[in-house]
N, CA, C and O atoms as a Tinker XYZ file with bonds, in Angstrom:
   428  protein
     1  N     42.986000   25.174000   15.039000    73     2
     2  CA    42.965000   23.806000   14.576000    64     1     3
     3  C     41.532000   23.305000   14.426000    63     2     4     5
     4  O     41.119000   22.724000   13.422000    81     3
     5  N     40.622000   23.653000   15.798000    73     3     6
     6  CA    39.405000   22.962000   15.806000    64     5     7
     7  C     38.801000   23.722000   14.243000    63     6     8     9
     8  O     38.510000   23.030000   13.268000    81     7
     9  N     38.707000   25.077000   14.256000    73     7    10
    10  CA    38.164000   25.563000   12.850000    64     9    11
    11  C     38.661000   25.405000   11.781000    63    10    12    13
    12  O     37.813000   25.526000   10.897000    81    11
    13  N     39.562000   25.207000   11.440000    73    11    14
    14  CA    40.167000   24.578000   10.364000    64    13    15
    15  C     39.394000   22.893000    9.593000    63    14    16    17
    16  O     39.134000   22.583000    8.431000    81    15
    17  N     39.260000   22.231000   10.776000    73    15    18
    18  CA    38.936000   20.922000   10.854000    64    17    19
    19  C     37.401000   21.248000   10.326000    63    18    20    21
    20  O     37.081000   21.199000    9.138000    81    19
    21  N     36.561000   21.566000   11.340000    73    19    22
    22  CA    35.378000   22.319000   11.185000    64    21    23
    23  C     35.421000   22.715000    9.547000    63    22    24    25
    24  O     34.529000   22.215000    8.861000    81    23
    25  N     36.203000   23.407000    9.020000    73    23    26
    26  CA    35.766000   24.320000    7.627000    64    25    27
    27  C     36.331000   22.654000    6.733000    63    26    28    29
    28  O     35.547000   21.820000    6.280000    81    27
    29  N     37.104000   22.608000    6.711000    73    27    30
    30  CA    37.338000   20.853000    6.254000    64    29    31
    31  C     36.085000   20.313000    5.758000    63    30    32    33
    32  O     35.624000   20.212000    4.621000    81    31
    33  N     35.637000   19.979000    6.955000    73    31    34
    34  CA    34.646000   19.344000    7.039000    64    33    35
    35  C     33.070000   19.441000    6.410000    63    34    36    37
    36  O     32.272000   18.570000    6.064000    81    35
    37  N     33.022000   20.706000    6.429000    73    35    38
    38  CA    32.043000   21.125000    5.428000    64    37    39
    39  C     32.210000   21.645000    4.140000    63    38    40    41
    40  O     31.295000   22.055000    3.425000    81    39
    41  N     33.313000   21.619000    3.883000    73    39    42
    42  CA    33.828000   21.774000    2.257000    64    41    43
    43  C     33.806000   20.510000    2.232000    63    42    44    45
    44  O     32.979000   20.512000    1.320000    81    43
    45  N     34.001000   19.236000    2.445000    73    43    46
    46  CA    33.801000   17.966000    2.153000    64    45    47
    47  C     32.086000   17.439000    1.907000    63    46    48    49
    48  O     31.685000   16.700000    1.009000    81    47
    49  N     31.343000   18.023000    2.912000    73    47    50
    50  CA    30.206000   17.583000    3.044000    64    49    51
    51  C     29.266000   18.042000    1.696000    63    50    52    53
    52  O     28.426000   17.402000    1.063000    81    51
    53  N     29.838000   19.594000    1.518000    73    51    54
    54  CA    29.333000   20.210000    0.559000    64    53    55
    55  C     29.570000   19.475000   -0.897000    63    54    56    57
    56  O     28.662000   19.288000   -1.707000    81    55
    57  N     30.935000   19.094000   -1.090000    73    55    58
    58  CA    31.571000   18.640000   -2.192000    64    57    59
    59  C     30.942000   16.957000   -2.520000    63    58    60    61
    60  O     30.839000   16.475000   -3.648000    81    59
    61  N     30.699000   16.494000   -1.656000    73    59    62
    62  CA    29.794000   14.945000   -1.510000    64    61    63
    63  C     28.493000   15.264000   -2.081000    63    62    64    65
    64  O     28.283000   14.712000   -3.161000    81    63
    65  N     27.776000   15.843000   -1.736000    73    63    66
    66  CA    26.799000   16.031000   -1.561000    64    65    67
    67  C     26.516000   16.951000   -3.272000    63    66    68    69
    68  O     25.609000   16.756000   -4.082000    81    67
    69  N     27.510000   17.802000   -3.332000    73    67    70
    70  CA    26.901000   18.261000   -5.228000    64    69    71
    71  C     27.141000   17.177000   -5.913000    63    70    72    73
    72  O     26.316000   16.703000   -6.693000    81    71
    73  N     28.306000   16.668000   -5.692000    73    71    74
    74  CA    28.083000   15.294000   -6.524000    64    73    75
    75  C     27.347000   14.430000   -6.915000    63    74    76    77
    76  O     27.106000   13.861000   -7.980000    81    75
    77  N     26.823000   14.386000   -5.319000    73    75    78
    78  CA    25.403000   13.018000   -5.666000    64    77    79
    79  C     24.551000   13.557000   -6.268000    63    78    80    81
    80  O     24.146000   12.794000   -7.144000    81    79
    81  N     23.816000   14.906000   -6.277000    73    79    82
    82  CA    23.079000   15.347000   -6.754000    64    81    83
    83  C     23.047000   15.735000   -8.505000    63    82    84    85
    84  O     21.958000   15.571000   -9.054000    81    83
    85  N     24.288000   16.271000   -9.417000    73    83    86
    86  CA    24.700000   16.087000  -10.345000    64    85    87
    87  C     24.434000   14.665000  -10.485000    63    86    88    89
    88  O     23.569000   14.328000  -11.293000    81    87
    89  N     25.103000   13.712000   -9.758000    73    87    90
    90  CA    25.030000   12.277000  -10.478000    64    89    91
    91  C     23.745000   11.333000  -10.505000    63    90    92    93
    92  O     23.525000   10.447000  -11.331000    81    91
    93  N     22.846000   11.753000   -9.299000    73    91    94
    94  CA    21.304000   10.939000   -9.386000    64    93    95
    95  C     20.508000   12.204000   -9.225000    63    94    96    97
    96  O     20.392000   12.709000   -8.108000    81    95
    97  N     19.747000   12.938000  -10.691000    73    95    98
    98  CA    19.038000   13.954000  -10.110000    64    97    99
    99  C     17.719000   13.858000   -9.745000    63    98   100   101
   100  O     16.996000   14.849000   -9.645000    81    99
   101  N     17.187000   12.205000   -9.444000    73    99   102
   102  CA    16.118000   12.163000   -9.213000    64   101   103
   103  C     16.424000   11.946000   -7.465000    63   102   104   105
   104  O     15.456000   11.697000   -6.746000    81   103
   105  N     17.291000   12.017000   -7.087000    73   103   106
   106  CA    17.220000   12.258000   -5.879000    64   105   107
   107  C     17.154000   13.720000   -5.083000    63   106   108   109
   108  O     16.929000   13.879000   -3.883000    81   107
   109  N     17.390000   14.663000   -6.004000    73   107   110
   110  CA    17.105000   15.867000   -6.097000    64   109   111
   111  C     15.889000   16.304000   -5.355000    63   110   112   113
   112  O     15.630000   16.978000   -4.358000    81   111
   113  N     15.149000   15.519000   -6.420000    73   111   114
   114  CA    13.625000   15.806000   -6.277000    64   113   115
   115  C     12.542000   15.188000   -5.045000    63   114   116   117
   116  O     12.270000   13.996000   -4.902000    81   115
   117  N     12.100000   16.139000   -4.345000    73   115   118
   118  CA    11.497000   15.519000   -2.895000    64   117   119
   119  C     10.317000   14.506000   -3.358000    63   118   120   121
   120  O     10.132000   13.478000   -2.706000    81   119
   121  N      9.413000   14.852000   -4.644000    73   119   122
   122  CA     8.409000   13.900000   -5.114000    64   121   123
   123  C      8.654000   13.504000   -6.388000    63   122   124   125
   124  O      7.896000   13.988000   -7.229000    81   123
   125  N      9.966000   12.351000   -6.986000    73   123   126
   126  CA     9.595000   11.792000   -7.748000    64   125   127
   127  C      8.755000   10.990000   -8.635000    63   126   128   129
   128  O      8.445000    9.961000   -8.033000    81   127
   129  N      8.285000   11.021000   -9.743000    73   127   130
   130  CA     7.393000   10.140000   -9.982000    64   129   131
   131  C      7.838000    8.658000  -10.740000    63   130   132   133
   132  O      8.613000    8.378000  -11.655000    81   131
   133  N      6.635000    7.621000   -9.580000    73   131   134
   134  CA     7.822000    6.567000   -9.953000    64   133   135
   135  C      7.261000    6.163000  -11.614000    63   134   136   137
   136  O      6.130000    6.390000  -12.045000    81   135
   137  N      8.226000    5.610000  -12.250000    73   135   138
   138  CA     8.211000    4.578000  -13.441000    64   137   139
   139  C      8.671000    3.758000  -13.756000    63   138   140   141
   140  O      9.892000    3.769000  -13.909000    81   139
   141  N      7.895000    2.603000  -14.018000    73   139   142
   142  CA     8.003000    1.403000  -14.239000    64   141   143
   143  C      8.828000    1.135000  -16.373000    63   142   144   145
   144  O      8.711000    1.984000  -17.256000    81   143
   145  N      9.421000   -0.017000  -16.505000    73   143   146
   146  CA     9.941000    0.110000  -17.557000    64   145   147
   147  C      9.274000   -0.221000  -18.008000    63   146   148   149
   148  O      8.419000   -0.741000  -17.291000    81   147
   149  N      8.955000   -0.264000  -19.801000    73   147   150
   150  CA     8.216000   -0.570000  -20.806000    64   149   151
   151  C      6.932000   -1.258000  -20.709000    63   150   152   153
   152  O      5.912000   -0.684000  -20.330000    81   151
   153  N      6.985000   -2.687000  -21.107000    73   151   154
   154  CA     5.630000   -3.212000  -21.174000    64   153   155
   155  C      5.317000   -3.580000  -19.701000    63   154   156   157
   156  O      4.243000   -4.123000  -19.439000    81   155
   157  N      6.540000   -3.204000  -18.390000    73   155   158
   158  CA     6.006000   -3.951000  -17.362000    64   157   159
   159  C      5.083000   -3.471000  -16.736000    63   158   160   161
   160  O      4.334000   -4.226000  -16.116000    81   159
   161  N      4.849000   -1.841000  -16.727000    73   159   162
   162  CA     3.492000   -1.301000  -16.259000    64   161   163
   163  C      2.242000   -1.584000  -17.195000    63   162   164   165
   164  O      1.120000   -1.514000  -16.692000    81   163
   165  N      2.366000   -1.848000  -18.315000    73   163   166
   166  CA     0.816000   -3.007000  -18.493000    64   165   167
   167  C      0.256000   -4.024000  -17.779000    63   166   168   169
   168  O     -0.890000   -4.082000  -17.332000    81   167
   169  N      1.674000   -5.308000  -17.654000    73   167   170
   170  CA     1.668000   -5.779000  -16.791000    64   169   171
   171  C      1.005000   -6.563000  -15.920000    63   170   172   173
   172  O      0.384000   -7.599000  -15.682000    81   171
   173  N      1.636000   -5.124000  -15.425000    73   171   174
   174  CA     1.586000   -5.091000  -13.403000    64   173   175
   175  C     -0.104000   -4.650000  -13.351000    63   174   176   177
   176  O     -0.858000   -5.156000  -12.520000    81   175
   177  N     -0.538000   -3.696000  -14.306000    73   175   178
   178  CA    -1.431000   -3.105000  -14.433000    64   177   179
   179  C     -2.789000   -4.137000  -13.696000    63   178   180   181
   180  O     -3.547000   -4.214000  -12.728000    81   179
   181  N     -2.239000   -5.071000  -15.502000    73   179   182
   182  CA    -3.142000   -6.097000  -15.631000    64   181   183
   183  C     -3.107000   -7.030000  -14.408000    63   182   184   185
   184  O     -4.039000   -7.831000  -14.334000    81   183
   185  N     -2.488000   -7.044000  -13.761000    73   183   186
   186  CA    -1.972000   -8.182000  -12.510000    64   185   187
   187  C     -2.966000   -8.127000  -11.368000    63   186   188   189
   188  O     -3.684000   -9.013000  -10.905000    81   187
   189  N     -2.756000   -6.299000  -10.891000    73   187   190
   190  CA    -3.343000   -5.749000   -9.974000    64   189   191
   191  C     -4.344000   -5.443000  -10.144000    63   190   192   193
   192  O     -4.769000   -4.741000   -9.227000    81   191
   193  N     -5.334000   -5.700000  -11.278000    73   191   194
   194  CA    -6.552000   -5.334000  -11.746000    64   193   195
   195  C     -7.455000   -6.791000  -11.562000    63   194   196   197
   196  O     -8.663000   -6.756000  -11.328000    81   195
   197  N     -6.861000   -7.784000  -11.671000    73   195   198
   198  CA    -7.277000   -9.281000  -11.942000    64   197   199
   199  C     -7.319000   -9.576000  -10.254000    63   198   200   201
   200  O     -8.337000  -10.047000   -9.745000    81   199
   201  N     -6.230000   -9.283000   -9.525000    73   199   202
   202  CA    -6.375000   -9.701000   -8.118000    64   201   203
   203  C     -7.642000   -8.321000   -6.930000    63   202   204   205
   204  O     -8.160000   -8.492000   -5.826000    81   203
   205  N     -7.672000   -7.152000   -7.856000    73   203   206
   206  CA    -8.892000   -6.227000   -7.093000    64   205   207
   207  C    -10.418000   -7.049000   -7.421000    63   206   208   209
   208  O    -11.399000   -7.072000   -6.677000    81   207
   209  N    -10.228000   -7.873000   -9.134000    73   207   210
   210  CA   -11.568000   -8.329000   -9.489000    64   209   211
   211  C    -11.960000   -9.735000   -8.490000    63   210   212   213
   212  O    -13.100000  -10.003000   -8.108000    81   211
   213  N    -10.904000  -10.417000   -8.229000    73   211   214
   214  CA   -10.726000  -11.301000   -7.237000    64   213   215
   215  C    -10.727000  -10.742000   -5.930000    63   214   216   217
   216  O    -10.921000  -11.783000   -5.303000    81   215
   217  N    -10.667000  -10.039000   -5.246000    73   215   218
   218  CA   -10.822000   -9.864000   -4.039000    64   217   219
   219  C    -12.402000   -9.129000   -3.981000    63   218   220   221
   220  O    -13.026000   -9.141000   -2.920000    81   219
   221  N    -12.952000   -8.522000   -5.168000    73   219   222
   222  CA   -14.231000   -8.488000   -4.821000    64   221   223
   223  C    -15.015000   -9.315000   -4.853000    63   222   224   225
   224  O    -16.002000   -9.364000   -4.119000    81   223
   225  N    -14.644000  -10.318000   -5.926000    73   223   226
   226  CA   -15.976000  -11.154000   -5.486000    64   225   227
   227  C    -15.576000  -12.126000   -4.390000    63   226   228   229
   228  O    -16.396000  -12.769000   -3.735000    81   227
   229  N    -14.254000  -12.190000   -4.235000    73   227   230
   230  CA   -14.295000  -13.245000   -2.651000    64   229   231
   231  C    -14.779000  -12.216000   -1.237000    63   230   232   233
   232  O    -14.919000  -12.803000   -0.163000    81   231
   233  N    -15.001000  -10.819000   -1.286000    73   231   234
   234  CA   -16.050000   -9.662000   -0.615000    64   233   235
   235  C    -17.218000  -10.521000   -0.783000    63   234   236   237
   236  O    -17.656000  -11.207000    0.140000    81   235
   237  N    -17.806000  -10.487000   -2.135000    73   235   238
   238  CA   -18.863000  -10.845000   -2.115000    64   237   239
   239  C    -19.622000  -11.740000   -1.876000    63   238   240   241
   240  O    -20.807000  -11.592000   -1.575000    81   239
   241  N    -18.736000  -13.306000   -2.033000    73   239   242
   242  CA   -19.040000  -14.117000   -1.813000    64   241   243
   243  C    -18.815000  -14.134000    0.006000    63   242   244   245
   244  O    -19.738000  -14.742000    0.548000    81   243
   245  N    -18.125000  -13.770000    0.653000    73   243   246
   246  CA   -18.042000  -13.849000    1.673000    64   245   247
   247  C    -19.396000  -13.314000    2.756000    63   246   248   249
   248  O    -19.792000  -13.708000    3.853000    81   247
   249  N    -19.754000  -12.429000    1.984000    73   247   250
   250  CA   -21.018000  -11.534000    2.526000    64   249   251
   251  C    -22.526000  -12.983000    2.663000    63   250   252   253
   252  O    -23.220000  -13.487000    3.546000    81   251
   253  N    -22.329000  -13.095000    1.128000    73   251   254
   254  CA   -23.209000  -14.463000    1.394000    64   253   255
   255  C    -23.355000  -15.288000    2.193000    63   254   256   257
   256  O    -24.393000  -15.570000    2.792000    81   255
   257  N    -22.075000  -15.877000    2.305000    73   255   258
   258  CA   -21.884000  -17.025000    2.914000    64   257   259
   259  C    -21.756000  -16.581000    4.379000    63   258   260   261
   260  O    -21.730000  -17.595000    5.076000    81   259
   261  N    -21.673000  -15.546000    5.069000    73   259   262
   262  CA   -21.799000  -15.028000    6.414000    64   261   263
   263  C    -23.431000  -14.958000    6.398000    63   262   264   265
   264  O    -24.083000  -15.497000    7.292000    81   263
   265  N    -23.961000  -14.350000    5.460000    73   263   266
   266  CA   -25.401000  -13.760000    5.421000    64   265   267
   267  C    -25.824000  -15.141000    5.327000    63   266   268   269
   268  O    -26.853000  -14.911000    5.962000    81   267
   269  N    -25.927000  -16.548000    5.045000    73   267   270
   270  CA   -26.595000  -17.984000    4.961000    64   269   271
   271  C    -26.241000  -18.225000    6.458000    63   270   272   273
   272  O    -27.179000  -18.153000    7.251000    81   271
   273  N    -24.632000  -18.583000    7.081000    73   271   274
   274  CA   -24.394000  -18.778000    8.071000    64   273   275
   275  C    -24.851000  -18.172000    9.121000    63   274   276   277
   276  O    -24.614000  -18.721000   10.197000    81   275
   277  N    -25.892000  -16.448000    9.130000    73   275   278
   278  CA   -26.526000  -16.045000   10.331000    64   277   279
   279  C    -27.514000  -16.577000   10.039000    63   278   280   281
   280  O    -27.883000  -17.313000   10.955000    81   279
   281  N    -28.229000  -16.587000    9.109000    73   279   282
   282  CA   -29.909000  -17.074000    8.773000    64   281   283
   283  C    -29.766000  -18.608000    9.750000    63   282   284   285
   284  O    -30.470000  -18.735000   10.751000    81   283
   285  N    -28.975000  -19.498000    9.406000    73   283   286
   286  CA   -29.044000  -20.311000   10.360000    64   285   287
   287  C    -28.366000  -20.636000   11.516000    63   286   288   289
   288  O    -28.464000  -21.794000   11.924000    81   287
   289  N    -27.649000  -19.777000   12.168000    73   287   290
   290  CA   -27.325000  -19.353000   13.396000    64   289   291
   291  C    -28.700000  -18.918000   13.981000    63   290   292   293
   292  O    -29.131000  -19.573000   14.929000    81   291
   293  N    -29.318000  -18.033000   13.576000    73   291   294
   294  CA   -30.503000  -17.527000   14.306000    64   293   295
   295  C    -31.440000  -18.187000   14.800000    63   294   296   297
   296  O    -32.136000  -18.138000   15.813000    81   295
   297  N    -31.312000  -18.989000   13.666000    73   295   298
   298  CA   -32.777000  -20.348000   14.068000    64   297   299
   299  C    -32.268000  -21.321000   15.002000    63   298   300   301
   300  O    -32.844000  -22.372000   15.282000    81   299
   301  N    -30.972000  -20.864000   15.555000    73   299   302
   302  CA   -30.293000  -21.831000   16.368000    64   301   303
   303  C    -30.443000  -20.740000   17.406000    63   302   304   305
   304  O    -30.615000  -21.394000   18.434000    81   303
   305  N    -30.476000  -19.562000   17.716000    73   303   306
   306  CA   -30.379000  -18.606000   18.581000    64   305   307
   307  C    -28.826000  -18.461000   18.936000    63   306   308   309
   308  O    -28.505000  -18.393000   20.123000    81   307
   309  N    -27.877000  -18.413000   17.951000    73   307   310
   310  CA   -26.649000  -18.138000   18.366000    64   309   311
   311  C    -25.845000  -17.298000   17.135000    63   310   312   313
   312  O    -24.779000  -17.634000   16.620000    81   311
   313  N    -26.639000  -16.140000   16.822000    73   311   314
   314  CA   -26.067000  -15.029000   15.815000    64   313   315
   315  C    -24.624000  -14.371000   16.475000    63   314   316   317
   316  O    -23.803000  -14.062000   15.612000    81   315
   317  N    -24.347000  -14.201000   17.429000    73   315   318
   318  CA   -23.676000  -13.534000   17.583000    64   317   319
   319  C    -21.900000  -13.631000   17.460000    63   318   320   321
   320  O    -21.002000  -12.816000   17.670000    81   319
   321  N    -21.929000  -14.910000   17.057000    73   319   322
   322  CA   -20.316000  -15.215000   16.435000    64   321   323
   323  C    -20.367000  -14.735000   14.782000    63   322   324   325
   324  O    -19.527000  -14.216000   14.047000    81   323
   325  N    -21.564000  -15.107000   14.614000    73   323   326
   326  CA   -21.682000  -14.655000   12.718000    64   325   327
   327  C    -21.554000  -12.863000   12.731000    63   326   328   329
   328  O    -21.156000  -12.306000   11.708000    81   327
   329  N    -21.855000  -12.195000   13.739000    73   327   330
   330  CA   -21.436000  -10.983000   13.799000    64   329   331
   331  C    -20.283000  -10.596000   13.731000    63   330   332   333
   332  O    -20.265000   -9.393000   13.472000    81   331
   333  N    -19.451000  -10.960000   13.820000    73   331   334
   334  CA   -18.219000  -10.309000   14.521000    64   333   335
   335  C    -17.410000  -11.082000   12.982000    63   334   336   337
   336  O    -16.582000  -10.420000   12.355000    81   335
   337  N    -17.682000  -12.103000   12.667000    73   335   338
   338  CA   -17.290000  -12.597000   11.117000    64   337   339
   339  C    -17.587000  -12.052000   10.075000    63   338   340   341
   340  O    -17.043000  -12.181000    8.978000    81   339
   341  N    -18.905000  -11.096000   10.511000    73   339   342
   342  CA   -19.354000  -10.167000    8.917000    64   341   343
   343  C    -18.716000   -9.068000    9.267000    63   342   344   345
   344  O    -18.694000   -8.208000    8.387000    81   343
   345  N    -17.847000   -8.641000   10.901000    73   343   346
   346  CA   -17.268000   -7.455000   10.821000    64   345   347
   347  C    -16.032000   -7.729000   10.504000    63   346   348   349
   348  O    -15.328000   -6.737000   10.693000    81   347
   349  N    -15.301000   -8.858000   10.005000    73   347   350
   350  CA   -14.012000   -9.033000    9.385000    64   349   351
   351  C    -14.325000   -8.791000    7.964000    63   350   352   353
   352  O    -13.796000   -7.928000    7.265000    81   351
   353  N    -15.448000   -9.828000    7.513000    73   351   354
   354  CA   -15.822000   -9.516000    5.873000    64   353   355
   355  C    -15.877000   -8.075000    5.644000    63   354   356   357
   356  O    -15.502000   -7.813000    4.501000    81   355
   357  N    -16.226000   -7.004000    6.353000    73   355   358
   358  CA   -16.760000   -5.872000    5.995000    64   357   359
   359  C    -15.389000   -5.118000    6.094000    63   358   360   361
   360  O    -15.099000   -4.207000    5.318000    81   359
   361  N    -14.509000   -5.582000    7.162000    73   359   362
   362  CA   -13.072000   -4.383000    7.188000    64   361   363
   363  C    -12.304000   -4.899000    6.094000    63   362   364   365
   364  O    -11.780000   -4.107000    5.310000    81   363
   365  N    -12.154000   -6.360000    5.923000    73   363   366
   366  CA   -11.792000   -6.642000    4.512000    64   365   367
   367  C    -11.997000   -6.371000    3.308000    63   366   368   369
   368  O    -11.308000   -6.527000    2.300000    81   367
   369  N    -13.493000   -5.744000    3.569000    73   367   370
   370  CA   -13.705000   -5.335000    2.161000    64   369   371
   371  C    -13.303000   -3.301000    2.310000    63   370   372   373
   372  O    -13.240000   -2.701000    1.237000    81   371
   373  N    -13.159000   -2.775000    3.153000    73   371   374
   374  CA   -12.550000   -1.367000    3.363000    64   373   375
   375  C    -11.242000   -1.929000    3.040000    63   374   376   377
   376  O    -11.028000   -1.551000    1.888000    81   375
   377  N    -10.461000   -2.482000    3.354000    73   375   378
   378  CA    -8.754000   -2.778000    2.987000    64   377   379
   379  C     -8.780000   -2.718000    1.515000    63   378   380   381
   380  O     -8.089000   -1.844000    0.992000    81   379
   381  N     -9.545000   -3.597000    0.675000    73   379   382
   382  CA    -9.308000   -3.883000   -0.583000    64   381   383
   383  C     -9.872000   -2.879000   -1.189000    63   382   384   385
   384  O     -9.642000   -2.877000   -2.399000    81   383
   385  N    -10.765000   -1.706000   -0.672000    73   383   386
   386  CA   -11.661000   -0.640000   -1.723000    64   385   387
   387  C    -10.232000    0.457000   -1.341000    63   386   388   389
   388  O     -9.894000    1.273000   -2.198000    81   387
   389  N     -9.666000    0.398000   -0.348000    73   387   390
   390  CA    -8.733000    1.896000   -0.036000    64   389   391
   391  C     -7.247000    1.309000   -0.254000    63   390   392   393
   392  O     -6.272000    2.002000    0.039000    81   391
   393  N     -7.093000   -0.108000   -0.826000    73   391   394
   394  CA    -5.604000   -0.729000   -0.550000    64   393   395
   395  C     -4.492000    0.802000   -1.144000    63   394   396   397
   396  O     -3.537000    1.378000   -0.623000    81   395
   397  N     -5.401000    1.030000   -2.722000    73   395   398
   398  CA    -3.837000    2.049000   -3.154000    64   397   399
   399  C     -3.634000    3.034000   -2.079000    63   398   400   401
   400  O     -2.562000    3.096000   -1.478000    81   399
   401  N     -4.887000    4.005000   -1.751000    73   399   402
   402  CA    -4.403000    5.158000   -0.727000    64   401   403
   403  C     -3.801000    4.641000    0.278000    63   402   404   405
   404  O     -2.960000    5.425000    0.718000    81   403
   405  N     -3.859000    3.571000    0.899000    73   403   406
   406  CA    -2.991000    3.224000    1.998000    64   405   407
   407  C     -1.649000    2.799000    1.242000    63   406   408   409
   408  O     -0.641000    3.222000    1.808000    81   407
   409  N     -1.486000    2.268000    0.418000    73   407   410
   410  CA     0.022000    2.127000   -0.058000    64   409   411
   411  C      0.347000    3.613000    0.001000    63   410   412   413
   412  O      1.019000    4.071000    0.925000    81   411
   413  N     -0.187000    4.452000   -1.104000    73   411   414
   414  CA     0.393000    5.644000   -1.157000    64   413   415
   415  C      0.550000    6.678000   -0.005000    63   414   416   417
   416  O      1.081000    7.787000   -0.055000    81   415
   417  N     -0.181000    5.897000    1.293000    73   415   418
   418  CA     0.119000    7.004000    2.459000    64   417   419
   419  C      1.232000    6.181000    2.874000    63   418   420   421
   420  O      1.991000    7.051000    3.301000    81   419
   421  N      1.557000    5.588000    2.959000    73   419   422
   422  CA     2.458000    4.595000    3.643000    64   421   423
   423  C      3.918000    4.777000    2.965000    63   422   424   425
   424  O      4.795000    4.786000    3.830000    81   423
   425  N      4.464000    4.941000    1.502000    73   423   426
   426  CA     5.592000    5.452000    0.929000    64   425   427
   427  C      5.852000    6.566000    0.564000    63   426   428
   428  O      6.951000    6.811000    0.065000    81   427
């Protein structure tokens, strides 16, 4: 009985399972490549290109405006909070130079 059930059971699993594969064969595939429909990968293109040009210069501007804010911290003798603010500006600006490889390690 128990083997019977047992062989059942994997003639079912088997039979599920060609199916899905016949019916979605991109699930088949361990590295699909994704695609976006028609004009929307222009887009998106354009989207994500406008917000990298924006996040550099708010990098850049940020660098400044840390780099003015120590110049006169110093003359105050109290640099050392403006430090630790140019080490956010600076990991912020590693997030936004590596954002795709971290998406793409991440999915």
């Amino acid at each position: 009985m128990k083997n019977a059930l047992l062989r059942a059971t994997v003639v079912a699993w088997l039979t599920v399972t060609t199916v899905a594969v016949a019916a979605f064969p991109a699930a088949a595939d361990p590295n699909p490549k994704p695609k976006l429909p028609g004009e929307l990968d222009g887009k998106l293109n354009t989207l994500l290109g406008m917000l990298l040009a924006l996040g550099i210069f708010a990098g850049v501007a940020g660098f400044m405006i840390i780099g003015i804010l120590m110049t006169l911290a110093f003359r105050r003798g109290e640099g050392g909070e403006k430090a630790g603010q140019l080490g956010l500006v600076a990991a912020g600006c590693v997030i936004l130079g590596s954002a795709s490889s971290i998406a793409m390690f991440l999915i």
